[in-house]
C-alpha positions as CSV (number, residue, x, y, z in Angstrom):
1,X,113.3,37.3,108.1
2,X,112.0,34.7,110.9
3,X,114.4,31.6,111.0
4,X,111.8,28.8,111.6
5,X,112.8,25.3,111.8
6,X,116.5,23.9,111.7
7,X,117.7,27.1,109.1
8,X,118.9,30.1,111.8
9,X,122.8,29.7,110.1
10,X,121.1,29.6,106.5
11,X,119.1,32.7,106.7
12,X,122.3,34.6,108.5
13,X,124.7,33.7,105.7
14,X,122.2,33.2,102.4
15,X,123.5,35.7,99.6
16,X,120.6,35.1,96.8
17,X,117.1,34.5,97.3
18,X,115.3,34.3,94.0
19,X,111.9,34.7,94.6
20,X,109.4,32.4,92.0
21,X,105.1,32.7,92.5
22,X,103.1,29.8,94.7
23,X,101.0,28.9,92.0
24,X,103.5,27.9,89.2
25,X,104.9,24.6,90.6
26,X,106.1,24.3,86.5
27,X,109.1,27.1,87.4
28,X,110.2,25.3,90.9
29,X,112.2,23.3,89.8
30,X,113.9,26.2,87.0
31,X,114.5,28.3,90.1
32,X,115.9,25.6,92.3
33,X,118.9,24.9,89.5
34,X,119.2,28.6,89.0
35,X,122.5,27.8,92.1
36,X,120.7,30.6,94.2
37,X,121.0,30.4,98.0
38,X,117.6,30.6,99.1
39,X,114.1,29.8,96.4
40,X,111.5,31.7,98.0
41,X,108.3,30.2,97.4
42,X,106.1,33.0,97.5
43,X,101.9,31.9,98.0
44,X,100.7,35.5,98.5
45,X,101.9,38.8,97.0
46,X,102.9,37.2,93.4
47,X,99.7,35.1,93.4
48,X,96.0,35.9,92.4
49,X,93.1,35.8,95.1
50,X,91.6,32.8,93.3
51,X,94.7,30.7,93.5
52,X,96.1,31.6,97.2
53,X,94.9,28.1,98.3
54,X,96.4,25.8,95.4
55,X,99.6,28.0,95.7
56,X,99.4,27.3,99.4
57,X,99.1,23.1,98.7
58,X,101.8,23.3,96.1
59,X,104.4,25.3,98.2
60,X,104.0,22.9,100.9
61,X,104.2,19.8,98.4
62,X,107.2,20.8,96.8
63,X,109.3,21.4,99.8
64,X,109.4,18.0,101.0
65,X,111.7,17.4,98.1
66,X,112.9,20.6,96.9
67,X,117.0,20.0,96.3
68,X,117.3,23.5,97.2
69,X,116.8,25.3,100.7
70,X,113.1,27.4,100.7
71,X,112.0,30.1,102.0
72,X,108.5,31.3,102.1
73,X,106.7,34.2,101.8
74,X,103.9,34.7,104.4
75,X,102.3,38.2,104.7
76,X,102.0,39.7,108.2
77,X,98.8,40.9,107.0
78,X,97.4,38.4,104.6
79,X,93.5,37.5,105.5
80,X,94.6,33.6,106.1
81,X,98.2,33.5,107.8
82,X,96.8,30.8,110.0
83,X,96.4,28.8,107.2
84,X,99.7,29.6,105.7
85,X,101.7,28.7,108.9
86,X,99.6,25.4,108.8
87,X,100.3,24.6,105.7
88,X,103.6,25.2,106.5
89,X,104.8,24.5,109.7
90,X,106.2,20.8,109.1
91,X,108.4,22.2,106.1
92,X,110.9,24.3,108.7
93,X,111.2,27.2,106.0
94,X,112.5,30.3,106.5
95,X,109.8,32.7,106.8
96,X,110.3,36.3,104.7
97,X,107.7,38.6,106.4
98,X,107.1,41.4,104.0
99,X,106.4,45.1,104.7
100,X,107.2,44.9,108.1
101,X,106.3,48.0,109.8
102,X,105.0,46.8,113.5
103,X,107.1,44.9,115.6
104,X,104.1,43.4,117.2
105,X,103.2,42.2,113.4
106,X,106.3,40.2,113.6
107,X,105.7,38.8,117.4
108,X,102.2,37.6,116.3
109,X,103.8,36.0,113.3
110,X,106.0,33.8,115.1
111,X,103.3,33.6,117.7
112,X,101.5,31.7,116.0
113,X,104.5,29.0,114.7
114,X,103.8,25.8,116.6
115,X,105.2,25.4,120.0
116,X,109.0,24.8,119.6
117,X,109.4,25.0,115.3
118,X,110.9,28.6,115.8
119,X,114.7,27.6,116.6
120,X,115.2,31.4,117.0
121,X,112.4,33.6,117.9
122,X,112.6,36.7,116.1
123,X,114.2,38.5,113.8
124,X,117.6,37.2,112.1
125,X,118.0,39.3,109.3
126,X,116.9,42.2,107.3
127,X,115.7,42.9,103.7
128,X,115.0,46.2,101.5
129,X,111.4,46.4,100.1
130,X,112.7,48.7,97.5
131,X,109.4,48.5,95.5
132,X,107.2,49.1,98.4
133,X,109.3,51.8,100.3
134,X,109.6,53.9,96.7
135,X,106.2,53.2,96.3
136,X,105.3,54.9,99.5
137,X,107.3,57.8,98.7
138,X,106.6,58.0,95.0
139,X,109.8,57.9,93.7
140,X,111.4,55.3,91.3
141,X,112.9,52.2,93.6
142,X,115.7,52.1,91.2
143,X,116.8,55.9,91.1
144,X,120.2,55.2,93.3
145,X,120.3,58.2,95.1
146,X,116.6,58.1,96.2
147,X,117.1,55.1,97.8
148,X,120.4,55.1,99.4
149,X,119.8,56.7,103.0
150,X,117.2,53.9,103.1
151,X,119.7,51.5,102.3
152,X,122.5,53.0,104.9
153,X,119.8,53.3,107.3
154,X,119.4,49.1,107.1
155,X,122.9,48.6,107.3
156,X,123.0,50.2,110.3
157,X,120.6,48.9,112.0
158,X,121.5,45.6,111.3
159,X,125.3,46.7,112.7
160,X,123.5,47.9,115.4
161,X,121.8,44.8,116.3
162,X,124.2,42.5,115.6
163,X,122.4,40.9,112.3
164,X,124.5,39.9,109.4
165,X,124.0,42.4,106.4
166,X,121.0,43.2,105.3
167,X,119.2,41.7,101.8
168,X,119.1,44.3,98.7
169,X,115.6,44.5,97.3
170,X,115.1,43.4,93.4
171,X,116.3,44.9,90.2
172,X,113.3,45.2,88.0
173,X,114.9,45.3,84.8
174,X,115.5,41.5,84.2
175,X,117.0,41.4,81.0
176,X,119.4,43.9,81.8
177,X,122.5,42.7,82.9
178,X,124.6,46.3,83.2
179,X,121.7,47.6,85.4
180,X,121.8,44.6,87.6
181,X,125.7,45.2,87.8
182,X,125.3,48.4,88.7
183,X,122.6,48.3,91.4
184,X,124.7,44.9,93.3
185,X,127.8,47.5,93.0
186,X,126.0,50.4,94.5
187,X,124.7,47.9,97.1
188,X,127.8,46.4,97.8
189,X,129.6,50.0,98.4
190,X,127.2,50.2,101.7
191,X,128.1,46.6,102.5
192,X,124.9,45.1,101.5
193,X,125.2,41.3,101.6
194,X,122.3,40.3,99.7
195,X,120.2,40.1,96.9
196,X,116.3,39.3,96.4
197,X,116.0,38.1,92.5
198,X,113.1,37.7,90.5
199,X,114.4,35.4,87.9
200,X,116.9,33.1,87.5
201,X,119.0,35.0,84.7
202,X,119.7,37.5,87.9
203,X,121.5,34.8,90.5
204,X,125.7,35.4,90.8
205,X,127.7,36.9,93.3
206,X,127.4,40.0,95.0
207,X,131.2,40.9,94.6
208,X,132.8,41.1,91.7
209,X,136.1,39.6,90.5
210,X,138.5,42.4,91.4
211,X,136.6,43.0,94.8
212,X,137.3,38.9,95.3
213,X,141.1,39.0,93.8
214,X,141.7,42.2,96.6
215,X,140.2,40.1,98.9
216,X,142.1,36.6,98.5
217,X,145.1,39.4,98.3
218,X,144.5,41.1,101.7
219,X,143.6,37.4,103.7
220,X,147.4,36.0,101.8
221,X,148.8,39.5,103.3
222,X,148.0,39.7,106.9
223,X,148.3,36.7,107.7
224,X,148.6,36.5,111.6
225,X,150.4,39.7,111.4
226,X,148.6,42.8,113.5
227,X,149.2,45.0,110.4
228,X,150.4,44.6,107.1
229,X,150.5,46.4,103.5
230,X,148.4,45.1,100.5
231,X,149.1,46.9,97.0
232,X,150.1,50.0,99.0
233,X,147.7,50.2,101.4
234,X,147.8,49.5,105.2
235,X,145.9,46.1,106.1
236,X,144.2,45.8,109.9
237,X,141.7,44.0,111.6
238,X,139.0,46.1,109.9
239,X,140.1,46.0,106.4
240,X,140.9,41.6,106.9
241,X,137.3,41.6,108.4
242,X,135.8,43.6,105.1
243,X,137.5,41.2,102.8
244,X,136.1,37.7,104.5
245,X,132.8,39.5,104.3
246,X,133.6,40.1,100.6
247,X,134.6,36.3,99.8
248,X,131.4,35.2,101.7
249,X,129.1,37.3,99.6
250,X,131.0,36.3,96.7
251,X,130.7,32.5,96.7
252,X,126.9,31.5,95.1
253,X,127.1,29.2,92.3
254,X,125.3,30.9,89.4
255,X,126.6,33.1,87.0
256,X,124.9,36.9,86.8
């Protein structure tokens, strides 16, 4: 994810982003008052060839007003991302660059943002394209175990370059909440600290009740003590730092 416009901090700290298609202006304003973080407004991928262009005027109309911050989908590859960036480049979204293989892909990209829109030129955080990686390596993207060196391997790198965590890729199954429990838990356990949705009914907080309560627990604990003990258990810098990320993943305003 490119930070374009005055959004660097939002993109950094954004725990939801629930994606909704370009060309169905009618579900804006459904996934705006969904309470996620981010509505990714998406002209491309979810939209037909016929409709790119009308998906591209609406997702530029709708911004100007949106009561939610946007972000928009613009493919690296897409045959018009001149004319997406156009469309776009008053609206100071935060630009989601899908499959995102080259480096130089991503350089072009904010290459070709107007001089001085991108506030910080590069890349400020990381998601999972579950779907297209297991799709690549023809397994199912949500088989846990198939997928989780993919996921470590993006927390890392994130560590590594000093990017917030990274954004977990979607959960398929929409109507089922005890699926979408359990891949945000399995997520969480590599300290994921996000979530692409793909419909409202999906949008809550990454960490769950107890994981909050032990956090709230640990921060009352150590208070501006070097070490301290929390139900048992020895409290340092590490363990206070894993709890504020816990509370900051845990505070979006919908309900899962």
């Amino acid at each position: 994810m490119s930070a374009h416009g005055t959004v660097p901090g939002l993109a950094r700290t954004a725990v939801t982003w629930l994606g909704v298609p370009g060309d169905r202006p009618d579900r804006f304003p459904e996934a705006a008052a969904a309470g996620a973080d981010v509505v990714v407004l998406d002209p491309e991928d979810a939209v037909a060839p016929h409709g790119k262009g009308t998906a591209r005027a609406e997702v530029a109309a709708w911004q100007g007003d949106a009561p939610r911050p946007c972000a928009v989908r613009v493919d690296a590859d897409s045959p018009s991302p001149d004319a997406d960036l156009a469309a776009l480049a008053a609206t100071g979204p935060v630009l989601v660059l899908p499959e995102s293989e080259d480096p130089g892909a991503v350089a072009a990209v904010v290459d070709r943002l107007p001089a001085g829109s991108c506030v910080v030129p590069g890349v400020v955080r990381l998601a999972f394209g579950s779907s297209d990686l297991a799709a690549e390596l023809g397994v199912d993207p949500e088989h846990g175990p198939a997928m989780a060196s993919a996921r470590g391997a993006l927390v890392l790198a994130s560590a590594a370059a000093g990017l917030p965590g990274p954004v977990d890729g979607v959960t398929g199954a929409v109507g089922d909440a005890q699926r979408l429990a359990a891949d945000v838990a399995r997520a969480r356990a590599l300290d994921v600290a996000g979530k692409l949705c793909i419909h409202p009914v999906q949008v809550g907080p990454l960490a769950s009740a107890e994981e909050l309560a032990w956090a709230e627990r640990v921060l009352a604990g150590a208070g501006s003590n070097g070490v301290a003990v929390v139900d048992r258990r020895t409290v340092d810098k590490p363990v206070v730092e894993r709890a504020r990320r816990l509370l900051a993943v845990g505070r979006t305003e919908g309900t899962a």
